[in-house]
N, C-alpha and C positions, 0 to 999 in steps of 0.2 A: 751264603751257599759255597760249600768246598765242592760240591759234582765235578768232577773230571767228563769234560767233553772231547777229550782225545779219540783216536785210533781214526776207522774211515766210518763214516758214517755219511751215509748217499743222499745227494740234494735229487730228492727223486724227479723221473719225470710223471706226467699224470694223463694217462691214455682216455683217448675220447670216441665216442662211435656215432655211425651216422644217425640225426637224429633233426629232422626239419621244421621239429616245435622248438627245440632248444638255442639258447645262442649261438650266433654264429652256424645254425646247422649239426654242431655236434655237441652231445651230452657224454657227462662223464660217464666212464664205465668204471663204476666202485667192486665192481668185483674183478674184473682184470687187475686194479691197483691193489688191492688186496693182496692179490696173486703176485704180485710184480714184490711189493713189499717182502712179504716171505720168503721170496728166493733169496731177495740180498740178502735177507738173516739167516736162513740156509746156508747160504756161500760164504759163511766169516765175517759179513759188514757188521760193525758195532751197531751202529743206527742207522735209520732214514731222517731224512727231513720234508718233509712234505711244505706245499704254501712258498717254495723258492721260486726265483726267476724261472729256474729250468721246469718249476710245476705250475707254470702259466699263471699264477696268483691272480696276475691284474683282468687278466681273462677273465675271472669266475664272477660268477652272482657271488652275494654275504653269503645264502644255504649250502653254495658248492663249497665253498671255501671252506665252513666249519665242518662239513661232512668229510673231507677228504682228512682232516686232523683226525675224526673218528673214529675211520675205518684204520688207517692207521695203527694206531692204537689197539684197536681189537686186533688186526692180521699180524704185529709184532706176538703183543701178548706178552710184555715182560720180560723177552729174550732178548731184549734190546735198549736201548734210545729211541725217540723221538721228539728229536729240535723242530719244534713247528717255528717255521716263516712269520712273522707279525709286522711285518715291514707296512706301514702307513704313513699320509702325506703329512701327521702331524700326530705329534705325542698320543693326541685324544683319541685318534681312532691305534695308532700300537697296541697301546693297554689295555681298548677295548679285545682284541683278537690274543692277547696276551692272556688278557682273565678269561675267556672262552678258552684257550689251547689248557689253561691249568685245571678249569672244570672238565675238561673232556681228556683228561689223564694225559697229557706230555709232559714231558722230562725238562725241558728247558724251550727258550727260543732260539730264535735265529734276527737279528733286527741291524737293519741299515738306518741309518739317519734319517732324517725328515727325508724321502721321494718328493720330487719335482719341484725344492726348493732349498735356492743353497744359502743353507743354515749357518747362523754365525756359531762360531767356538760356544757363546754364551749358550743358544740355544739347541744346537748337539746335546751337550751334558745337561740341559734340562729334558730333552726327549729322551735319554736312557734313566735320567734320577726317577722320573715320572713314570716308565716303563717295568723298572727296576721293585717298584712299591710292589706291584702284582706277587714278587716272591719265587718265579719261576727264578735259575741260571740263565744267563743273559751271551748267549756270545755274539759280538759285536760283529757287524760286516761291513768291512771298508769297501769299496765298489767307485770310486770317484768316476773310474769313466761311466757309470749310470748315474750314478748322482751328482757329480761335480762336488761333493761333500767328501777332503781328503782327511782321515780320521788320522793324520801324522802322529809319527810314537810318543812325540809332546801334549799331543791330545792323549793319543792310548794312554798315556799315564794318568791324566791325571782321570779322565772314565776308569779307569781300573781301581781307583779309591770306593767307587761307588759300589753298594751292598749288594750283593746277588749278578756285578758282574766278572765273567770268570775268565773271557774265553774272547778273544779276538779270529774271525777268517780274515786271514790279507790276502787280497787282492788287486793291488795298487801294479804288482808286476813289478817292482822294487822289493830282490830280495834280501835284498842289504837291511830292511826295516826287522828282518827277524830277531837278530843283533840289536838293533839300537833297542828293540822295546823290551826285547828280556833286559837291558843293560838298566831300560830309565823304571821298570817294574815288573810287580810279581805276577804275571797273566800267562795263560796259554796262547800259547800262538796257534795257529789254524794252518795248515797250508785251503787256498783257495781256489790258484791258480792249477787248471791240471798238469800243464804244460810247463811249472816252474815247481812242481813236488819234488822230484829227487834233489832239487837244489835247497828247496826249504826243509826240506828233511833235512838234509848234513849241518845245513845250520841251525838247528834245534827247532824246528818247528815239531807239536807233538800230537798234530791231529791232521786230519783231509779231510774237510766236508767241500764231495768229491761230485764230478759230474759222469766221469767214464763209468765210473766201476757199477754204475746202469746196467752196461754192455756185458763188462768183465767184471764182475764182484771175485771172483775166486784168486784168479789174478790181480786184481790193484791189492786185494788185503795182501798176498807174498809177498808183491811190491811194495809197500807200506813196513810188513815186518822186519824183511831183509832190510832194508835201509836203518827201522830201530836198532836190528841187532847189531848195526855197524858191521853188514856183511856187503860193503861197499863195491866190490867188484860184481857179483852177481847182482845186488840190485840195480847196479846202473847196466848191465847189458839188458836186463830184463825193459826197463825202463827204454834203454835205447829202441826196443823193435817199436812198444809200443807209443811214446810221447809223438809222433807223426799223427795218428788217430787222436789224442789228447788236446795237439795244439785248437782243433775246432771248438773245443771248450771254450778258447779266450776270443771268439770270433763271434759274429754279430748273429749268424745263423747256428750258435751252440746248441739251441734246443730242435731242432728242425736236423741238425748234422747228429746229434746224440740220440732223439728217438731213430733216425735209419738207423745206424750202429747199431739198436739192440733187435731192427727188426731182421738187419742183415748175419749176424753171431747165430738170432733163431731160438735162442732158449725163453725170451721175453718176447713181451710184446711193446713195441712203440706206438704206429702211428702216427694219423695227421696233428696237425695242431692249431690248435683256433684260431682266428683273428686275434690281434691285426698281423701274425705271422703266418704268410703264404707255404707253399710247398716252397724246396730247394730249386736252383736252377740247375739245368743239365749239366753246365760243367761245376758246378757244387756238388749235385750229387755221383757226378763221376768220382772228384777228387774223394768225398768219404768213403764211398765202396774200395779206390782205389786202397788205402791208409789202413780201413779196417781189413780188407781180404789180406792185407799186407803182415799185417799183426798177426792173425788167425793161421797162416802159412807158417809162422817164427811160432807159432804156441802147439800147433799140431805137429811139429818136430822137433820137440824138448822130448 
């Protein structure tokens, strides 16, 4: 697979409503995600990614889980990408949701190493060779502080030999690795981090699969272009008002800090989110309203 997984393509979040048969109390609402989808494709985002961290993955039943690939898919409709999440505790169950996302029409995946076990070098590159068979584009997601599994540009090298993988997200928070892995091979780099974009942009990174642009999709895509166009002065003030709002991305409470965001902006919907993630706390969500009104004040006077 040559697919370019570049530009921003949004690790969505996935809205739930009250519902006291359902897990946890709430059930998903496939038709607000729907709606949530579409805007971003409306507002310039290349893709979604549905099934990420920030779309509660581990939360769902199996039926949530494939359903949200679905809808998906039908609410893009072709005008986009969709990188579905396939992240599992072992190769066998990846592939499994691997070959579901390519029956149910996605574009590529999205896959972290073996979850909740720190896999040797050996068996990394057999959980992507094995994931890899399915034939889907493969972008790899380093994530060590979730998984303790650090996918180093010596590893990215040598997984990027493997057939149908294209596309690394880094998020190690070491932006100095954009460099080394373009230096040790031919792969896409990903910016992951939201909070470290304009800096892996200038060093060549050529995608965001992004957590803010939830909130802001019309903005993170200028923010994204300016930077490709090497319009460095304006992308980094733009960047300056808003990475304050961003830095919540790399923080333990990102999903719980990015659904407010979208419900405080008002064009989307957020909401709660399931177990085992509570609400924010009061001075949590003071500091996001404080970040995002902060932003919103710098974007309503351009």
């Amino acid at each position: 697979m040559t697919i370019d997984l570049g530009g921003v393509i949004v690790a969505t979040t996935l809205p739930f409503t009250p519902d006291p048969a359902a897990p946890g109390g709430l059930a998903v609402d496939y038709e607000r995600f729907a709606a949530h989808c579409d805007w971003l494709i409306s507002n310039g985002c290349r893709g979604v990614g549905p099934n990420g961290s920030l779309g509660e993955y581990s939360s769902l039943t199996d039926a949530e889980r494939r359903k949200v690939v679905q809808v998906a898919v039908e609410a893009v409709g072709g005008r986009g990408l969709v990188v579905a999440g396939v992240h599992g505790v072992g190769w066998h169950q990846a592939k499994h949701w691997a070959e579901l996302a390519k029956e149910d029409g996605a574009d590529g995946v999205l896959l972290l190493p073996p979850t909740l076990y720190r896999a040797s070098e050996a068996e990394v590159i057999e959980h992507y060779t094995r994931v890899a068979e399915v034939g889907l584009p493969i972008m790899m997601y380093n994530n060590p502080i979730d998984t303790k599994v650090d996918l180093v540009p010596s590893l990215v090298a040598k997984l990027a030999s493997i057939p149908n993988v294209v596309a690394i997200k880094e998020f190690s928070g070491d932006v100095r690795r954009v460099y080394e892995i373009r230096e040790r091979c031919d792969i896409d780099v990903i910016a992951g981090a939201d909070d470290l974009l304009f800096e892996s942009l200038v060093n060549g990174a050529v995608g965001w699969f992004a957590g803010y642009p939830n909130a802001f999709p019309a903005e993170a895509v200028e923010l994204y272009e300016l930077a490709r166009a090497d319009r460095i002065v304006e992308a980094r003030e733009l960047y300056r008002h808003l990475v304050p709002a961003f830095r919540w991305d790399s923080r333990t409470e990102f999903v719980q800090a990015i659904k407010l965001s979208i419900d405080i902006v008002g064009r989307s919907y957020g909401g709660p989110t399931r177990p085992p993630r509570g609400p924010l706390t009061p001075e949590h969500e003071a500091g996001v309203r404080a970040d995002v009104e902060a932003a919103l004040r710098y974007l309503a006077s351009r």
